[in-house]
C-alpha positions, 0 to 999 in steps of 0.5 A: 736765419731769422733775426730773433733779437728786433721786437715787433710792435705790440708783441712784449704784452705779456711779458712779466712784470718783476724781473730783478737786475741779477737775474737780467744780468745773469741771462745776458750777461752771464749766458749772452741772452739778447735783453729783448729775448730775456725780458720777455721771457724770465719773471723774479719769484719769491721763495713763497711763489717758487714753492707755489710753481713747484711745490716741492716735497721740501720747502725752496728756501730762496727766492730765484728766475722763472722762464714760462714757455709758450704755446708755440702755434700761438706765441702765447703764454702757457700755464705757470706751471709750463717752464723751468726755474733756478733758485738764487740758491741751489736746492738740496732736499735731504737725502737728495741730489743736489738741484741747481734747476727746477721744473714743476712737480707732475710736468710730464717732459716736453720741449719748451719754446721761449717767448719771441718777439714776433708770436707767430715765430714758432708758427712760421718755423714750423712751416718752414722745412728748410730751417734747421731745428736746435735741442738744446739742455735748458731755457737759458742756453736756448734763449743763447742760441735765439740770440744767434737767430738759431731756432734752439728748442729746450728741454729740461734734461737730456732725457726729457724729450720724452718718456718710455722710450717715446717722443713728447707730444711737443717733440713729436710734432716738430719731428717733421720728415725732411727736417735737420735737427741739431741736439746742442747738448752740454760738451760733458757728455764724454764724461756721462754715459747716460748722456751719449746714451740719450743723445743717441736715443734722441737722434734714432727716434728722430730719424726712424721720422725721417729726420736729418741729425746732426751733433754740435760739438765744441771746447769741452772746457766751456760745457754749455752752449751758452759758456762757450758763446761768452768765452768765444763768441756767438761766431765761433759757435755758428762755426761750430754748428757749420762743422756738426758731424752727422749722427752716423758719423758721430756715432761711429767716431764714438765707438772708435775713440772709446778706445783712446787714452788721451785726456788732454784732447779738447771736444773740439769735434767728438772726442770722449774723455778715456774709458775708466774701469767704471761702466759704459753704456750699452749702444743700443736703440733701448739702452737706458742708464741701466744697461751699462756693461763692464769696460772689460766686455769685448769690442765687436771686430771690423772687417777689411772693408771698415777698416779700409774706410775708415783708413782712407774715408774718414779724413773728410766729406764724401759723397756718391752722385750716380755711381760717381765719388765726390770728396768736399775740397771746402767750396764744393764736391769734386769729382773723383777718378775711380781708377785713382780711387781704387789705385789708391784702396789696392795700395793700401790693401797691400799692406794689410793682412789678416791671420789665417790658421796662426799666419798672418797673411795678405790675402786681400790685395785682389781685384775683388777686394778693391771693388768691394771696398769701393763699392761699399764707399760709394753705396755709403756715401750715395745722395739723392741727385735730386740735393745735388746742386740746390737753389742759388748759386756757389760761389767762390767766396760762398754760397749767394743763397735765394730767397723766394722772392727773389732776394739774396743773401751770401752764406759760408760754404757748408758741406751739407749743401752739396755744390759739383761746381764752384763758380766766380766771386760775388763782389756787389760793389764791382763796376759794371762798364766792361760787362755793359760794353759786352751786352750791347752785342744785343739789342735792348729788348734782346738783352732783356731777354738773355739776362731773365733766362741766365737769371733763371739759373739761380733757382730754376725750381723756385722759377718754374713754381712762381711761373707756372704755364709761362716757363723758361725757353731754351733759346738759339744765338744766332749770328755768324763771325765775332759777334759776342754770342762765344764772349757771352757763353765764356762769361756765364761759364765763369759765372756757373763754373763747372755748373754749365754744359756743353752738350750740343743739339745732336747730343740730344738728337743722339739721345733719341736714337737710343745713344743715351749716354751722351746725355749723361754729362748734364745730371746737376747742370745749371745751364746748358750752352754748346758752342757749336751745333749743326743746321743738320737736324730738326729741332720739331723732331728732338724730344728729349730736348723738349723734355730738358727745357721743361723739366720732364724725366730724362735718363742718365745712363753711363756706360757700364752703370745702370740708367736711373731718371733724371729731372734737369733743372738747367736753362739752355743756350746753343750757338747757331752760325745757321739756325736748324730746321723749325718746321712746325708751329705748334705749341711744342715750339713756340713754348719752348725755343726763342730767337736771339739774333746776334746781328752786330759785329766786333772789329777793331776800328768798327764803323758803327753805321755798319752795326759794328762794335770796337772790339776789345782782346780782353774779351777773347784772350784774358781768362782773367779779366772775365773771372775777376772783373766781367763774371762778378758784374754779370753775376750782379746783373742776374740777381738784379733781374731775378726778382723781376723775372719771378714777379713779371716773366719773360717777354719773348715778344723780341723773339717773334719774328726771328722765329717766324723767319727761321721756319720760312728759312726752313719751310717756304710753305709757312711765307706762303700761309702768312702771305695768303692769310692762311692759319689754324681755325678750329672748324675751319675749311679750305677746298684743296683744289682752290689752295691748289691753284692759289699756290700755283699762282703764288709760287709763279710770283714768287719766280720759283715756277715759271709757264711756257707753251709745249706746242700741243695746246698745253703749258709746260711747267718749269720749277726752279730750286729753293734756297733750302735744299731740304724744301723742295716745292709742292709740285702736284695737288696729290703732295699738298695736304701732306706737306701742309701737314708739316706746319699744321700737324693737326688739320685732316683731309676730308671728302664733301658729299653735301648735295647743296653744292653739287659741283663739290661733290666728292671734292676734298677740303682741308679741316681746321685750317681757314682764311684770316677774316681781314682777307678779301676771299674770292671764290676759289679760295672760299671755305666749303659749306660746313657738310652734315655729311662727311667722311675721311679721304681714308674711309669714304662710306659705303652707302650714302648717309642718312639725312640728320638734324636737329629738327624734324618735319618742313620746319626742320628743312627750312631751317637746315637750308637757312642756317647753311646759306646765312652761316657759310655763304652769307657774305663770304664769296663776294655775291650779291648779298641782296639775294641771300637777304631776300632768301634769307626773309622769305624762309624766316617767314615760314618758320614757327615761332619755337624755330625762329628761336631756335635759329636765333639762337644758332646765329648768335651762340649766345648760349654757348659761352665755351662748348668745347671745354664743357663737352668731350666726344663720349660724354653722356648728355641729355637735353636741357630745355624741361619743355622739351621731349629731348629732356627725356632723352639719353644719349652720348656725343658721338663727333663734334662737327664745330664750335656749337654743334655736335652729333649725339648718339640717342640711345633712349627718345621718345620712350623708344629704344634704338639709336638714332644720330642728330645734330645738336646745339650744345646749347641745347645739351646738358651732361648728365 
């Protein structure tokens, strides 16, 4: 809600200049205008200037107020004739209805926007969605809602708001799809036909846009909105428009109270005055004040259905989530059994009968009946999953509203914001030292950690949009035995209510398999934390829980009900007395779990250099104390971190070596990588024989294979198990490139069939894996020459290819040899370098000066500021250099064999036709 009534420097330039204090006083006094909103917006006119503005077929006599509207993309003021005006004395033309208030002759209807203290206020309104818009009958009672901080547009009469059946230009433009609007029109119009008709016009227009409608109602006997805010307060009307009724329900209370008698009854919801026998307006789409029909004309019958809803369904606030009924208990929606629910629909079926030829008979107490009732119920009441629980947090003494940069504010509850859950108290001013002690079972850096994701809660939308590529991972408690990670799940369950979850990574694991509905518990959850999980299960492999963490389309599929998608909006936590198995390093994990070690112990009487803390029963056993006095501290603790964590994220630094632990717990073959500096490299090789025989080597440091002489010249291999009996060792070269496979998805086993290194012919290397440049590399662990001719271990090639490059002619060899000796060899296998210095100086000799560019080039990478990212396999390119023949050329990059070199297809050379492969620098390439 903005704050409508504080100025803003410079904004009261064009503000009027004669205004008399009558009419000052009429405005704030007389209809509880702020002076500010007033001042600005209403000029005293003479009777002479009022006949200039309206210009009346009868002469005004008196002088009165003018209101001009403004522009409201710019705040600026409008033409003299754009407002409305009331002379000090009513205006009664001869022969003529009286009239109070006045609008310009000629103005065609519209919607009139006062003047605010801020210009862009209409402006930033109307680019906010989520702000409710009001319709009310008139400037000043609008300028009576602006007062509250409501956004209250004008019209000059109930019908104004367009003409022909047809919204204004004005209208039109402020009837945005996925608006709320309010129509606050006078209390009367029980009394006035014409006036139900037109609210009912109004509201069908703005919802064939795709418009939410609601009608504020109150005390009929103070008929403006403007009456009732002096008579009862600026707060009993906010009340009223908390409590508005939606349109369709307003309208289907209009037609049942049609038929009360009852005057005495207030409008204190929808309540019209007793027909008469004088006229009612027809309740169609095209009425008009035309259209009324007799009172005695026939009212159109229900059948069981309707009058079982509204029997036992019209007493308050319902809503259906998935096939589920909700009924609003005044802080949130809670659910309802459907056996209760169709109990209590065949109860009342039991009493009601129907007259079938001339009898009356109970002819629908029958299972049939029931469900159709119920189904209609639920069909009538059903919401998009994607409303229920919105951004903040429902509390049990409001809703703690989140604004988008992170602060809060504490609002009523509202049945329109649809809660499943209601969680603990926000009281700011709580003391913070039981929850304080609580947090110390984390580390500091933990700590942080822990209280950004459960902060993320709160609007995890709004988080993901502020955060992009730098979400919010799940993270794993681990830790064994009374060390706080079961306290702190309590709490945050105080704090999310019925908003958290319990569903456990077999739930997940389950989910996969086909068992769908296990999941379906976590539709509207805020947080997810189980409890208990087991270590039987790969957390590489689960994927729908990739899918919950990030935010990606689940199904909920409840038994017997049909399966519809889902996006989770919740964070996850889960308990893990021993961690899962985290095989893989690839992307999918490190961007989506983390590590919290729960290292400390609870015990009474704790020693604390044995990293244990004294333990407080509370904490265990008082489900009081942590609603009243923990949940509320901690509630604060969340909203202190939230604005931090939409400005500066979360750093899982903390969490990095927990997880490197947890996947050398899980595969031994990641302690061997980071012992031996072993990691992906993008074009990197490894011979599999050398990783062979350094694995060997290292599992008999390791003592896990041990060497003992058979007596026949040979040694006799003695392995010993790990402590994860899921991890067996590699026990034969055949096994190594598969179980590398595990914690480097992405590398490929390849054939060399180079001839510079005869004696690795036919040898198979490892792609995409290398050695850390740090790491002294002996021979045997030395990458492979890059190979120009390569194939897959799965499809060696028949015949021996044929030999390619960049170049042609002597030229072409010199520089092929030149480029694999210094690239690959050149200082990597701890040889002399002079000799390759002095090979090196010899072969550069020879080259021409276009080669000995060429080959900078190459050494250099200069002209490859990112390849990889600007070229694609498939893409059709041609060379660069205009100088050149390849200028000309045409062809598609059909491999790329490193970083800055690629295989390219020619399907057009030298004015030749037919394909020919060359490697190529992509320095030399462009697409075309």
């Amino acid at each position: 809600m903005y704050d409508n009534n504080n100025p803003i420097d410079g904004q009261f330039s064009s503000t009027p200049k004669n205004l008399s204090s009558k009419h000052l006083i009429e405005w704030c006094e007389g209809s509880a205008v702020n002076e500010a909103i007033a001042r600005l917006n209403i000029e005293s006119l003479t009777d002479k200037e009022f006949n200039e503005r309206i210009r009346p077929k009868e002469l005004i006599k008196t002088g009165g107020w003018w209101c001009r509207g403004v522009n409201w993309r710019t705040g600026v003021f409008m033409g003299t004739w754009y407002g409305q005006g009331k002379p000090d004395k009513a205006h009664h033309p001869e022969g003529s209805k009286e009239c109070k208030y006045l609008t310009a002759s000629g103005m065609e209807p519209d919607a009139i926007f006062l003047a605010m203290p801020d210009k862009g206020y209409w402006a930033k309104i109307h680019a906010d969605l989520s702000i409710p818009r009001h319709w009310a009958e008139g400037v000043k009672k609008a300028g009576a809602g602006l007062s509250l901080g409501l956004a209250v547009i004008a019209l000059t009469g109930v019908w104004n708001w367009g003409k022909g059946g047809k919204l204004a230009t004005f209208v039109e433009e402020w009837a945005q799809p996925g608006t709320t609007h309010y129509i606050d029109f006078d209390s009367d119009y029980g009394a006035k036909p014409s006036c139900r008709a037109a609210i009912i016009k109004l509201a069908q227009l703005l919802i064939e846009r795709g418009c939410t409608v609601h009608i504020t109602c109150w005390d009929s006997n103070f008929k403006g909105l403007d009456d009732f805010i002096v008579g009862k307060g600026g707060d009993a009307f906010l009340q009223a428009v908390a409590d508005a009724t939606a349109f369709t329900e307003w309208e289907k209370q209009l037609k049942k109270n049609e038929r009360k008698t009852n005057p005495s009854k207030t409008n204190n919801s929808i309540l019209p005055p007793v027909r008469t026998q004088e006229n009612v307006v027809c309740l169609s789409s095209s009425s008009s004040k035309n259209d009324y029909i007799p009172d005695t004309a026939p009212i159109a019958g229900q059948n069981f259905i309707l009058k079982a809803e509204d029997a036992l369904y019209s007493d308050g606030h319902y809503v259906s989530i998935g096939g589920l009924l909700y009924r609003f208990t005044g802080s949130y929606y809670k659910e309802l059994n459907e056996s209760s629910e169709k109990r209590r629909i065949g109860g009342w079926l039991k009493t009601y009968s129907e007259k079938v030829k001339g009898v009356w008979v109970k002819n629908r107490a029958d299972t049939a009946s029931v469900n159709a009732v119920f189904s209609w119920v639920v069909n009538q009441t059903a919401v998009d999953p994607l409303q229920v629980n919105p951004g903040g947090l429902n509390c049990s003494n409001g809703v703690v509203k989140i604004h988008s940069d992170g602060s809060h504010e504490l609002v009523a509850h509202d049945p329109r914001n649809i809660y499943t859950y209601v969680g603990c108290k926000y009281d700011p001013h709580i003391h913070a030292t039981d929850c304080d002690r609580l947090l110390e079972c984390l580390e500091p850096s933990q700590r942080e950690i822990f209280l950004r994701t459960a902060a993320a809660a709160l609007n995890l939308k709004l988080v993901r949009s502020k955060l992009t590529g730098r979400g919010v991972k799940g993270l794993l408690c681990h830790g064994e035995g009374s060390n706080g990670k079961d306290t702190l799940r309590a709490v945050l369950a105080a704090v999310y209510g019925n908003g958290m979850t319990g569903k456990s990574l077999s739930d997940f694991k389950s989910y996969d398999t086909g068992r769908k509905f296990t999941l379906a518990g976590i539709e509207g959850s805020i947080c997810n934390w189980a409890s208990e999980n087991t270590a039987k299960v790969d957390l590489d492999g689960i994927q729908s829980l990739k899918q919950f963490i990030t935010g990606d389309p689940l199904d909920i599929e409840r038994k017997g009900k049909d399966s519809y998608e889902y996006k989770s909006a919740a964070i996850f936590f889960a308990n893990c007395n021993k961690l899962p198995s985290i095989t893989g390093g690839t992307s999918a994990i490190d961007d989506r779990y983390g590590i919290l070690r729960f290292d400390k112990t609870y015990a009474r009487n704790a020693i604390a250099a044995e990293g244990q803390l004294e333990a407080d029963p509370r904490f265990k056993d008082d489900e009081k104390f942590i609603l009243e006095q923990v949940a509320p501290a901690m509630l604060n603790k969340l909203l202190e971190r939230l604005p931090l964590l939409l400005s500066e994220g979360i750093d899982y630094k903390a969490t990095k070596d927990a997880m490197q632990k947890a996947q050398e717990e899980s595969r031994h073959l990641w302690q061997f990588a980071r012992e031996v500096g072993l990691e992906v490299q993008s074009g990197g090789r490894v011979w599999v024989k050398d990783l062979w025989e350094l694995l060997v080597d290292w599992y008999e440091g390791m003592g896990i294979l041990d060497k003992e002489p058979d007596g026949k010249g040979k040694e006799k291999l003695i392995w010993h198990d790990l402590p994860n009996k899921y991890d067996a060792p590699v026990k034969s070269i055949n096994q190594l490139s598969s179980r590398l496979s595990e914690i480097f998805p992405k590398i490929q086993v390849c054939r060399y069939l180079e001839r510079e290194e005869i004696e690795r012919r036919h040898q198979r290397y490892l792609l995409g894996v290398g050695f850390v440049q740090v790491s002294a590399k002996t021979a045997k662990t030395s990458e492979p020459s890059e190979p120009v001719y390569t194939a897959r271990v799965s499809s060696e090639p028949e015949s021996e290819p044929k030999n390619i490059g960049s170049n042609v002619g002597a030229n072409a060899e010199i520089s092929k040899t030149l480029t694999q000796r210094s690239i690959q060899s050149f200082g990597s296998d701890g040889s002399d370098d002079s000799q390759i210095l002095l090979d090196f100086c010899n072969l550069f000799s020879k080259l021409s000066d276009a080669n000995k560019q060429k080959l900078a080039e190459l050494l250099t990478g200069v002209p490859c500021s990112d390849p990889l990212k600007a070229f694609r396999v498939g893409d059709k390119v041609a060379g660069n250099r205009q100088e050149d023949a390849s200028y000309n050329w045409h062809g598609r990059i059909v491999d790329i064999t490193t970083s800055i070199t690629c295989k390219v297809d020619w399907q057009e050379r030298e004015g030749m036709r037919g394909g020919r492969v060359i490697s190529m620098l992509f320095c030399n390439l462009r697409k075309i």
